[in-house]
C-alpha positions as CSV (number, residue, x, y, z in Angstrom):
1,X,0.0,0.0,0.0
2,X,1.2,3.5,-1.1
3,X,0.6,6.3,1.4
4,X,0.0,9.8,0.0
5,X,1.7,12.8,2.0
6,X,1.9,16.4,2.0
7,X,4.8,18.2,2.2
8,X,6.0,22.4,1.7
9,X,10.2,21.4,1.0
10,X,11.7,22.2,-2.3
11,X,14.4,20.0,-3.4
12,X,18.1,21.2,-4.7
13,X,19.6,20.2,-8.3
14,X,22.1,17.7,-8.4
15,X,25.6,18.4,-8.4
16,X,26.7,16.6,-11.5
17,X,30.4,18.5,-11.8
18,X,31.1,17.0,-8.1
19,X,30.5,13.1,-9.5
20,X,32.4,13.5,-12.9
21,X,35.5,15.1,-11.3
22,X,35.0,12.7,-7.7
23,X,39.0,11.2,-8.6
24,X,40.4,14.2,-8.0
25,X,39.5,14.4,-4.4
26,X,40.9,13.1,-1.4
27,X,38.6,10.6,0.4
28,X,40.0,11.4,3.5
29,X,37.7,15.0,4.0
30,X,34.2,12.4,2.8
31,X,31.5,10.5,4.5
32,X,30.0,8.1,2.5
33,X,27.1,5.2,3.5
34,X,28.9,2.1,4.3
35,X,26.2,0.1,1.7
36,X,24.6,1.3,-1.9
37,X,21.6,2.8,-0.1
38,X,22.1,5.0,2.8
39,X,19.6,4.9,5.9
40,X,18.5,7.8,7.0
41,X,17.9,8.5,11.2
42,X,14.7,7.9,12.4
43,X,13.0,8.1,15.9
44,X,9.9,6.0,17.0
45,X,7.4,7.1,19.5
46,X,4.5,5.3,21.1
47,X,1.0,7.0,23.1
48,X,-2.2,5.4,23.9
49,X,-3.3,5.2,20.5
50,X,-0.8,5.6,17.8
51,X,2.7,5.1,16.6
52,X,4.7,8.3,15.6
53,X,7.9,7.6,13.1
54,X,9.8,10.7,12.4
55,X,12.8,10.3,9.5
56,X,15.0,12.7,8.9
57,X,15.5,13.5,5.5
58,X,16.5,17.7,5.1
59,X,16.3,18.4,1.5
60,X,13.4,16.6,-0.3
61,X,10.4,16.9,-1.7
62,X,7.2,14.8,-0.9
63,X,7.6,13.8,-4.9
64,X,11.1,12.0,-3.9
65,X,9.7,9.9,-0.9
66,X,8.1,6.8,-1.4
67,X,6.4,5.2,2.2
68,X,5.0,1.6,1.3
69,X,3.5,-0.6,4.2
70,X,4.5,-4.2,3.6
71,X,3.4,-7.0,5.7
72,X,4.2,-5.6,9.4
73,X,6.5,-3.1,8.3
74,X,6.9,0.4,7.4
75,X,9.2,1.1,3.7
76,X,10.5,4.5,2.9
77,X,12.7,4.9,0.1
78,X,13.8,7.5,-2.4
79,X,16.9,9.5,-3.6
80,X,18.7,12.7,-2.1
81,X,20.7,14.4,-4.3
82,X,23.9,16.1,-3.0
83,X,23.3,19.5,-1.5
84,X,25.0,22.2,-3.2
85,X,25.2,26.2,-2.6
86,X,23.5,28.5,-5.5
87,X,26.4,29.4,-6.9
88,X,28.5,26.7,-9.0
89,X,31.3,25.0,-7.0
90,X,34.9,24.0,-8.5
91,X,35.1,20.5,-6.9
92,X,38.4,20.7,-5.8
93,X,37.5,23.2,-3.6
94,X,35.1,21.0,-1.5
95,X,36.7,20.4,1.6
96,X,33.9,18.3,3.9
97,X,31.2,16.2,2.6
98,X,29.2,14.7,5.3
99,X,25.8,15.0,4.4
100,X,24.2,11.3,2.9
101,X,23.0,11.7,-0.4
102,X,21.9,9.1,-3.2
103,X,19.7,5.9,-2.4
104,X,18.2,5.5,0.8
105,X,15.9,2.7,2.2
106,X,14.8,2.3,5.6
107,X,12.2,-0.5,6.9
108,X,10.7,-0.2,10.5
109,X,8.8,-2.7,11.6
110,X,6.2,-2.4,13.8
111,X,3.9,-4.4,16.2
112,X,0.9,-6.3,15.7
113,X,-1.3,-3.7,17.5
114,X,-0.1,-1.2,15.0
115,X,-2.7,-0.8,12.6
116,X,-1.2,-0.2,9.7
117,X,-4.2,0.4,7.6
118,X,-4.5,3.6,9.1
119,X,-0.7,5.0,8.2
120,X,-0.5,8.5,7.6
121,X,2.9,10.5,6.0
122,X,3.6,13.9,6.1
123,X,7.0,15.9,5.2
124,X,6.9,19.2,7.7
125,X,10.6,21.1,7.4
126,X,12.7,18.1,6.4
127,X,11.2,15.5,8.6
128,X,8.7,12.7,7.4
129,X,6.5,12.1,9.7
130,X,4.5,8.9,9.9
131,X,1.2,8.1,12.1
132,X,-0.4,4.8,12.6
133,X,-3.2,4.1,14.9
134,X,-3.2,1.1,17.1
135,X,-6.0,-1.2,16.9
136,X,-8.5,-1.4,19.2
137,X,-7.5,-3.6,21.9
């Protein structure tokens, strides 16, 4: 199942002269994700009657977010591009990258009171958040 969100974040344009010159820089300034899709954070709260998931994800639009529920588990997937300033960078210049960029998957799962039916998404100023009722005991 597909959940629908709304969201107010405007995304940057990808930094293409960063990736074509990325030999030319020393690794030893760079973070990168340790596997081909980073993970972004996420906290998990519980009340009485719901199940709040925020994910981190600064930078993107509801359009580049894709939250699936499958089986007892929350999916949410999509691409950052790197963040860049307005005004064109030489990439030799960079000197810290740090910021997760590219792929990104992250699957929480949830428990069987959680009903998942109910799962609601919104992005509010670079956080998802995610609401799911729990079922009426």
């Amino acid at each position: 199942m597909l959940i629908e969100f709304q969201a107010s974040e405007q995304s940057p344009g990808a930094f293409g002269a960063f990736f074509g010159r990325r030999e030319s820089v020393s690794r030893g300034y760079y973070h990168f994700s340790q596997s081909p899709a980073w993970q972004p954070l996420v906290n998990v709260y519980e009340d009485e009657v719901r199940f709040h998931i925020c994910v981190e994800l600064a930078g993107l639009d509801k359009d580049e977010v894709a939250v699936e529920v499958v089986d007892q588990e929350i999916h949410i997937s999509g691409e950052r591009p790197v963040p860049v300033p307005s005004d064109p960078l030489n990439p030799e210049c960079i000197l810290r990258i740090e910021i997760d960029s590219g792929r990104f998957f992250r699957a929480i799962a949830l428990p069987s009171q959680a009903d998942l039916g109910s799962t609601t998404a919104r992005l509010d100023r670079g956080f998802l958040w995610i609401t799911v009722d729990k079922q009426a005991a």
